[in-house]
ZAMARGU-4260 file (C-alpha; in steps of 0.2 Angstrom, whole numbers, plus 5000, padded with zeros to 4 digits):
<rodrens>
0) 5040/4957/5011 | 5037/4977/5015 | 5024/4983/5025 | 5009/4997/5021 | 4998/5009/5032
5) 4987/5022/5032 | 4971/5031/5035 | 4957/5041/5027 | 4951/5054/5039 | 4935/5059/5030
10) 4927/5064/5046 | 4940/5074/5053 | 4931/5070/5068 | 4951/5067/5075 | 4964/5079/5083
15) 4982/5084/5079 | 4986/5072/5094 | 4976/5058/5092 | 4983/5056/5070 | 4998/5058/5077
20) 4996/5045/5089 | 4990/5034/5076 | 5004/5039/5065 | 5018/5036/5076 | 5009/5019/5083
25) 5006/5012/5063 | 5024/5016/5059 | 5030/5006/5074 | 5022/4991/5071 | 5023/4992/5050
30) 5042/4992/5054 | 5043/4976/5058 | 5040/4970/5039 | 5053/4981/5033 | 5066/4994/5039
35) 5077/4997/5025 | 5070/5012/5016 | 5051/5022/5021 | 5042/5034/5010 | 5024/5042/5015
40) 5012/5051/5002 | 4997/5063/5002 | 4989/5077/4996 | 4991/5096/5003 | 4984/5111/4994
45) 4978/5101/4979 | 4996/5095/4975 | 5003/5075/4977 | 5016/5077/4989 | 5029/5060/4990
50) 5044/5061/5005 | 5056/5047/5004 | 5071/5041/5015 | 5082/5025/5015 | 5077/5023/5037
55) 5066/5014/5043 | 5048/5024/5046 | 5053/5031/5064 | 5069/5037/5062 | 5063/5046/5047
60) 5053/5057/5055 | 5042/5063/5041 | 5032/5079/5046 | 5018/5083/5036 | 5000/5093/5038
65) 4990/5083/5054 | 4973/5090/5043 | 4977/5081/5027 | 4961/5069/5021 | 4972/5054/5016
70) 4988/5046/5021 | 4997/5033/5014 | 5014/5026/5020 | 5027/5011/5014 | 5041/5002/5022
75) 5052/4993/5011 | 5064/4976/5015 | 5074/4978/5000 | 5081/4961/4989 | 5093/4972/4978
80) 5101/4982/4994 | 5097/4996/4983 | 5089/5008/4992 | 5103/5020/4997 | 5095/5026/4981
85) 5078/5036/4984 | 5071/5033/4964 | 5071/5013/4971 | 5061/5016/4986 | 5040/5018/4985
90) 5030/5027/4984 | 5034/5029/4968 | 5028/5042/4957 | 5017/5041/4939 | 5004/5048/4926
95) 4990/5041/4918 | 4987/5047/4899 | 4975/5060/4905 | 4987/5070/4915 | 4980/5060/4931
100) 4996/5061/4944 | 4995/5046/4957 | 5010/5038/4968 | 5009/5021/4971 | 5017/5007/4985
105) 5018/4987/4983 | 5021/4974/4997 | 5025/4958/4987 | 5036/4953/4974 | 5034/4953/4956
110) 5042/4941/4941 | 5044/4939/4922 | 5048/4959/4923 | 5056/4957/4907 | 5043/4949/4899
115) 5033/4958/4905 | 5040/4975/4897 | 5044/4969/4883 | 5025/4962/4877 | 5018/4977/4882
120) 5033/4989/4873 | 5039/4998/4889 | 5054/5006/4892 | 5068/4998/4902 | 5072/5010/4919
125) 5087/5010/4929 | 5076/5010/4945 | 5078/4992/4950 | 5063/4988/4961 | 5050/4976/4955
130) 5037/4985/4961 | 5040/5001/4948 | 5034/4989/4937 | 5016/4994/4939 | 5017/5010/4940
135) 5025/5009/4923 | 5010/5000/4917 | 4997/5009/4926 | 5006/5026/4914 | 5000/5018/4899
140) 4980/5018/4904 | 4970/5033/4897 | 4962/5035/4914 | 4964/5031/4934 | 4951/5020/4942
145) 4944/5005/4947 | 4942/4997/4931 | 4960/5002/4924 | 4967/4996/4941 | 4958/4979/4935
150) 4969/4978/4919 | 4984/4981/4930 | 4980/4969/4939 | 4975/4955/4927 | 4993/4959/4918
155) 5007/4957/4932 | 5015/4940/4938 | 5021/4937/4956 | 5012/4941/4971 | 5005/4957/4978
160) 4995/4973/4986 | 4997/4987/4983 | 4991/5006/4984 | 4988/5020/4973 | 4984/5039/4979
165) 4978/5049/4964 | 4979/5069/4964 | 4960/5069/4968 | 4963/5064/4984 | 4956/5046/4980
170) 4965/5031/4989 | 4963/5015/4979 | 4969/4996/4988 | 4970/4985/4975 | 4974/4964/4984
175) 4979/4950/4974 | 4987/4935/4988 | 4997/4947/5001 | 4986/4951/5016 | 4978/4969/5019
180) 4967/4974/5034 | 4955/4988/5033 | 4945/4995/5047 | 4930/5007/5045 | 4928/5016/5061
185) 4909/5024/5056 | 4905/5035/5073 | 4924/5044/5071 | 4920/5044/5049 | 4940/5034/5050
190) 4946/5022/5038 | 4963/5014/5044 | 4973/5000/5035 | 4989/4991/5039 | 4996/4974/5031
195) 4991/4960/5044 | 4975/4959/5055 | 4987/4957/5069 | 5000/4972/5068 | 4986/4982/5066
200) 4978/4975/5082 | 4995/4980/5091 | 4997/4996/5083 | 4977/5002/5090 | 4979/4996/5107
205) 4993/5013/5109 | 4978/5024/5099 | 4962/5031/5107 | 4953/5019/5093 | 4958/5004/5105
210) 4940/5005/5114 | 4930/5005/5100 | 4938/4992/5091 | 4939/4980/5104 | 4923/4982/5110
215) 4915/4982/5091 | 4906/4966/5081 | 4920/4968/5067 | 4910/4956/5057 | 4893/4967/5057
220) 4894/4980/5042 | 4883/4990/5052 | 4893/4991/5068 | 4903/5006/5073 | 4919/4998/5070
225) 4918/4983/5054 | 4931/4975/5043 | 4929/4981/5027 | 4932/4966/5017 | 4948/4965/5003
230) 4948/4947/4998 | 4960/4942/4985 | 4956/4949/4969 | 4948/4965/4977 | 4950/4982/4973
235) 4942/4995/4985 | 4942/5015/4982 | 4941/5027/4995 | 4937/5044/4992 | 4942/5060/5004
240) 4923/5061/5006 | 4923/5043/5013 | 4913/5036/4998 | 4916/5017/4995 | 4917/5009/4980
245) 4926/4991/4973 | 4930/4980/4960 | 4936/4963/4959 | 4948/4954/4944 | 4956/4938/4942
250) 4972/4931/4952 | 4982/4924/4941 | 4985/4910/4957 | 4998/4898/4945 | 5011/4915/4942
255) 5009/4916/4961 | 5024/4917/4975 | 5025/4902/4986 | 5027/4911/5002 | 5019/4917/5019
260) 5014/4935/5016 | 5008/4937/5034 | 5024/4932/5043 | 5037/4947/5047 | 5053/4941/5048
265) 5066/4952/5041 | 5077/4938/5040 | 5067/4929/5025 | 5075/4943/5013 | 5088/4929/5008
270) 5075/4915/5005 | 5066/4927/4997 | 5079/4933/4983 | 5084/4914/4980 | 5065/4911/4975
275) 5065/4927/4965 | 5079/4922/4955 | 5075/4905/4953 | 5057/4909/4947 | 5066/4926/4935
280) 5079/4911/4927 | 5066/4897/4924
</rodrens>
């Protein structure tokens, strides 16, 4: 179990204290799923920028440019205990066969890595996080988007969601069984995400979006504040424009995890690993 946020501030209809209000809220509540290690990822003067640490996501104190379009932010509870090391913590970096640079972070775990690797032809790495797995994958595609996101996803084992950030300031969520919520706040052009409908609810209350969410028919597409739905299997890209576009592509439900994605207990980490080698040994 880790923990993802982030926002796409097409509108920049925000200021410097209200994103950073909503920065230092989202990081508070997305702790909760994982404290070990924290990176964040964006895009600043056309180039991908990825800061890392092995803290949780407050006592990292990332600073970064409050104007930047896109956000994207990861906090890992690591199985291995191997994030002393930065090259195991997300986002982690990769390039697509056309020179496309994107960072990528998962919340889940993954399995049959070796088989995995091994059917497809790829490198073995010493960076020892499941989760590098799809970056690897996503490295081979000629291209980045939602249909190549579809092949990635249709190929992995285990249980997941995760995000990519391309170098075109494109945010892509891609869901298969682990929860993501994503809010569309219209009036303020805002999209925010976090993993759980309810940390997200606890993060907004300390943000000046709190009145418009609470007061909002989040069912209603056309309110000013909606849910912008991210079933399993759905792939949504958000541009820095705010333009909407998605894809769907098929769980694979019988490789799944059997577990509760939306609790946040950091004390499952050892039930967790059991599965995990139980599942990678069968």
């Amino acid at each position: 179990m880790c923990g993802m946020f982030g926002y796409v501030n097409y509108g920049n209809g925000l200021n410097v204290r209200q994103i950073a209000a909503i920065y230092t809220s989202f990081s508070k509540a997305c702790i909760t799923r994982g404290a070990h290690a924290c990176g964040i990822a964006y895009v600043a003067n056309n180039e991908l920028m990825v800061k890392k640490k092995s803290v949780d996501l407050v006592r990292a104190e990332f600073s970064y440019p409050w104007d930047v379009k896109i956000l994207t932010a990861h906090c890992r509870l690591s199985l291995q205990k191997d994030y002393w090391e930065n090259k195991n913590n997300h986002p982690f970096r990769g390039q697509t066969l056309d020179g496309s640079a994107y960072t990528l972070g998962h919340n889940g775990i993954l399995r049959d890595l070796r088989t995995i690797r091994q059917a497809l032809q790829l490198s073995e790495t010493d960076i020892r996080t499941d989760s590098y797995l799809i970056a690897q994958i996503l490295a081979t595609k000629p291209r980045l988007d939602c249909q190549t996101l579809k092949e990635v996803c249709e190929t992995l084992h285990g249980s997941f969601s995760f995000t990519v950030l391309d170098e075109r300031n494109n945010l892509y969520l891609c869901r298969g069984d682990v929860p993501v919520y994503l809010v569309h706040f219209q009036k303020l052009k805002l999209y925010v995400y976090l993993s759980t409908r309810d940390l997200f609810e606890q993060a907004v209350k300390s943000t000046d979006l709190w009145h418009a969410y609470r007061t909002s028919n989040l069912e209603a597409a056309t309110a000013a504040v909606n849910i912008v739905p991210l079933r399993k299997g759905g792939i949504v890209c958000i541009s820095s424009a705010g333009e909407l576009s998605s894809a769907s592509f098929t769980f694979q439900e019988d490789l799944a995890i059997s577990h509760n994605w939306y609790m946040h207990e950091i004390t499952e980490t050892e039930e967790l690993k059991k599965q995990l080698e139980q599942l990678n040994n069968s």
